[in-house]
C-alpha positions, 0 to 999 in steps of 0.5 A: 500500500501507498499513501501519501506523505507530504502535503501539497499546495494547490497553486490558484495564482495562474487562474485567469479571471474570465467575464461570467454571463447569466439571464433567461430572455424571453421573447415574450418580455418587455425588458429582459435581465443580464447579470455580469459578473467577473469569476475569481479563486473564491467567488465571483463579483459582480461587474456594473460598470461593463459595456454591454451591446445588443445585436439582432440579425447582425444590426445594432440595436442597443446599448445597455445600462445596469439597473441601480438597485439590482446591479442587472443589465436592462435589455429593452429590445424586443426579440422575435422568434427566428431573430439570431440575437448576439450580445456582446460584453466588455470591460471599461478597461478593455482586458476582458470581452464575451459574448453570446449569440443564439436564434430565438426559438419558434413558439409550440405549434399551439395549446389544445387544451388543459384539464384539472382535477383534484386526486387523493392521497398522490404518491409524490416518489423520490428518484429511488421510487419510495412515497417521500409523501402521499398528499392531495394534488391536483392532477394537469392534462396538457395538450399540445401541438409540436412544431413541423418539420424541425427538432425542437426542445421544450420546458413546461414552466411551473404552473402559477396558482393562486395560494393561501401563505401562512408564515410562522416565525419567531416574533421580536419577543420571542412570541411564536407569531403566524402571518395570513395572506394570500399570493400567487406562486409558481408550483413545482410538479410531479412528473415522474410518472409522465414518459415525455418529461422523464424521457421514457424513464419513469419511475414505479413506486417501490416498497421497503422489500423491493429493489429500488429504481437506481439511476432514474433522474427526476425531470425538476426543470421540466425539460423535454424533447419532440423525439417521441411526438416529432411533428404530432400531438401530445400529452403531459400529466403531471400533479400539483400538490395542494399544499406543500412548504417552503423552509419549514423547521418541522422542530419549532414548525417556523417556515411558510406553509401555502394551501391552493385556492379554488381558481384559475391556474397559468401554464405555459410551455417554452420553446427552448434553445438546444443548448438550454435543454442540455444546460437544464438536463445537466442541473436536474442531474447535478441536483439529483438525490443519487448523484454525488461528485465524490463517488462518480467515477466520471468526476464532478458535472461540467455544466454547459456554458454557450458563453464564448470567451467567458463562462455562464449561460444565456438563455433564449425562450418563446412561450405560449400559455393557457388558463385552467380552473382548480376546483376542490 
């Protein structure tokens, strides 16, 4: 056996830093957000003064400034689907230059229609197939009409719902204190039983005397191909859990607990970029309960970056929605 003696020291000196890009930009939006940002040995920072230009099928058309509160870079330029859209990024000092270049996606062929109904007593199932909960959802039919004639990548957004909060925290006098309103959220869903969003990997529940289902990564981010519908219709069904927490000390039960309400619920699917999709699928995989960077044999994810001579990613979107009704 081997093993080793001496320590050594990890030289972080030679790392050059390098302009770090983020934002979704939607073609359904009035103003879009840019986060520029600069990489460093232990964290990035965020740069506000950078020169920031906007192309769009290769005309200028805009130079934009950072909102003073947010530090974002503001883009006002209206995208259309078809639109080869390139920002470029640089430093006042000149050493540092990035930019982004992408076609802006065809919205879904249409929205046929959207069912809802309430179920009892759903499994939610973790990627190893046992009940983390079994709760009343609400269960969404989505159909749709892809695209003709080209290979296209979606993302069904999380659904927006109406909800009663209720907030529960420590008052200033140590006083257990509990808030009351009403908002509307964006509700993360169950797909796992759906063969479009889990790519045709769902997952069977599983009971304490059954293998468990091993590799299986759950779809969070809600991305999916036309691979099995190219230039059809289709359906996707996933659940919406009728009351689910946000931060909960189950201890002292603090947190923020939200309840849907009978109403109408928003839900959209966007036409994504490839190099979204494959951005998305690595951070379903990377956020997945069975991965682990220090047990994969393959080493830690790299996730993808469409930045050129930076790092990050910029993402492009087209969306079509339809509203439904939840009735309990």
């Amino acid at each position: 056996m081997v093993a080793c003696e001496h320590d050594i020291d990890i030289r972080t000196d030679h790392e050059q830093p390098q302009l770090s890009l983020h934002g979704y930009l939607s073609a359904d939006s009035a103003v879009n957000h840019l986060v520029v940002g600069m990489t460093g040995v232990s964290q990035a920072t965020i740069v506000h003064q950078a020169h920031v230009e906007v192309y769009v099928n290769g005309e200028f058309r805009e130079k934009c400034k950072a909102d003073g509160d947010t530090r974002h870079y503001l883009i006002t330029t209206p995208f259309s689907p078809g639109d080869r859209v390139r920002i470029e990024v640089a430093t006042t000092d000149g050493n540092h230059h990035a930019y982004v270049e992408e076609t802006v996606p065809q919205p879904v062929g249409g929205i046929k229609g959207v069912k809802a109904q309430l179920v009892e007593e759903h499994k939610f199932l973790s990627e190893y197939g046992y009940a983390d909960e079994t709760a009343d959802a609400f269960e969404l039919r989505l159909t749709f009409a892809d695209n003709r004639g080209s290979t296209d990548f979606y993302r069904l957004a999380a659904p927006l719902v109406g909800a009663m909060r209720e907030h529960r925290y420590v008052g200033p006098d140590g006083e257990y204190m509990e808030d009351i309103d009403s908002v509307t959220v964006p509700v993360t869903f169950d797909c796992t039983q759906d063969p479009i969003l889990m790519e045709g990997n769902t997952i069977k529940p599983s009971s304490d005397l059954d293998m468990p289902t091993v590799g299986n990564v759950i779809n969070r981010y809600g991305v999916f191909t036309d691979k099995l519908f190219r230039d059809n219709e289709a359906s996707l069904c996933v659940y919406l859990p009728l009351t689910f927490k946000r931060s909960l000390d189950v201890m002292y039960d603090y947190g923020t607990i939200f309840t849907l309400l009978k109403g109408t619920a928003k839900v959209a699917i966007e036409s994504i970029t490839e190099s979204d999709y494959y951005y998305l699928k690595a951070l379903n995989t990377s956020e997945s309960e069975t991965y682990e960077d220090n047990h994969d044999l393959s080493g830690p994810i790299r996730l993808p970056s469409n930045v050129h001579g930076g790092t990050g990613f910029v993402g492009f979107r087209a969306s079509k929605s339809i509203e439904c009704t939840l009735a309990k």
